[in-house]
N, C-alpha and C positions, 0 to 999 in steps of 0.2 A: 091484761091489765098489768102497770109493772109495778114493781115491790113497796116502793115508796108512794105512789099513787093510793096504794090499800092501804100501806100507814099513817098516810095523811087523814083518812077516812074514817080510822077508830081512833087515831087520836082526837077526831072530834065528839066518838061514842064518852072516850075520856073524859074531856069537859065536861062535859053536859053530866058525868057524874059529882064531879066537883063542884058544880056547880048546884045541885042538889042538896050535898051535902052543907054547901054555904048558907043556905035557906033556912037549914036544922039548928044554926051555930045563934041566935039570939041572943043578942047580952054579951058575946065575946066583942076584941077589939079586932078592929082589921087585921090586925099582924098573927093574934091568936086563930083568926079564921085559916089567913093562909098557912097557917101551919098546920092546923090540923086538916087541911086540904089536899096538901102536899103529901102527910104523913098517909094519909088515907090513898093518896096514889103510888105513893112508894108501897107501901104494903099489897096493893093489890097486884104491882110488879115484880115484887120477891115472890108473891106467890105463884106466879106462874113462870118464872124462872125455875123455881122449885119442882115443878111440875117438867120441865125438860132433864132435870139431871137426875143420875142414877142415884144420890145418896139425898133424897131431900132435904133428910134432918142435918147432915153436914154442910150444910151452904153457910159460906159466912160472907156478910156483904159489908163493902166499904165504897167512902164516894158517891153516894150515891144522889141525885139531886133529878129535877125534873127539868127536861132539856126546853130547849126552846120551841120545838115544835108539841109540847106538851105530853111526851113519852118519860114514864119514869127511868135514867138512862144510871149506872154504875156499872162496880166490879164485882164479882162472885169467884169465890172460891167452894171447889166442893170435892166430898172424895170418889175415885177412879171404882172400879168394882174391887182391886186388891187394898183399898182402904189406906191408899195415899192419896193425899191433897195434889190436886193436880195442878196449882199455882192461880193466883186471880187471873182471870178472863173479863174483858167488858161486855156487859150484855145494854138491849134497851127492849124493853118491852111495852109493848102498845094493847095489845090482848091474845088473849091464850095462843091462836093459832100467829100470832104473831110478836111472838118473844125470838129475839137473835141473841145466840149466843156467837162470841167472835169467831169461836174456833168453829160453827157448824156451816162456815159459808167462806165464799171468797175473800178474803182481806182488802179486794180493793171495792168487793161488793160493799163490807162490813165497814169499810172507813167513809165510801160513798155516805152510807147511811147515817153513820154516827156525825158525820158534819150536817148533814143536812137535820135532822129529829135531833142532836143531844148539843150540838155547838154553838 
C-alpha cells in the first residue's frame, strides 16, 4: 500500500474526530466550532510530533494550520541529544504511526507529500 494512500485513510480517522467533537460544541457559533476543531487537531498533532523527537518538552511549533487534505501540517523546532535546537523542520501528521518529520525521509518523498495533505 503506498504512503499517501494510508494518509488518505487516517485523515479520514481525523474527521470523524472533529467531527465528534463538533456535536460536543452547543451554543458556540460556526467559526467558534471551527476553531476549537482545528485547535483540537493541531494539539493532537503536536502531540505526536512530540512523540517522534528526542527532546519532547523542547518542541516549539510555528505555522501551523490544518492542510487541505485534513492533516494537521507546520514547523517544529526541537533540541538534538547535545541540547541545541536543531532549526524548524516541517512536519505533517495524520496519526501516531504516521507523523513525517522532513528530515526522517526523502525530500522529494516529503514535498511529494506536503503538496498533496498540507497545500
Amino acid at each position: 500500500m503506498n504512503f499517501l494512500h494510508t494518509l488518505r485513510r487516517h485523515v479520514a480517522g481525523l474527521l470523524a474526530v472533529a467531527a465528534m467533537l463538533a456535536l460536543a460544541g452547543c451554543g458556540e457559533t460556526r467559526a467558534q466550532k471551527k476553531q476549537r476543531e482545528a485547535s483540537a487537531v493541531i494539539a493532537m498533532g503536536e502531540k505526536y510530533v512530540r512523540e517522534k523527537i528526542r527532546e519532547p518538552a523542547s518542541a516549539q511549533f510555528r505555522n501551523q494550520f490544518i492542510g487541505k487534505g485534513g492533516a494537521p501540517c507546520g514547523e517544529v523546532n526541537a533540541k538534538d541529544a547535545f541540547g541545541a535546537y536543531l532549526g524548524y523542520q516541517r512536519y505533517i501528521s495524520v496519526a501516531r504511526e504516521l507523523t513525517m518529520l522532513a528530515q526522517d525521509m526523502p525530500q522529494d518523498e516529503f514535498e511529494e507529500s506536503w503538496r498533496e495533505m498540507c497545500k
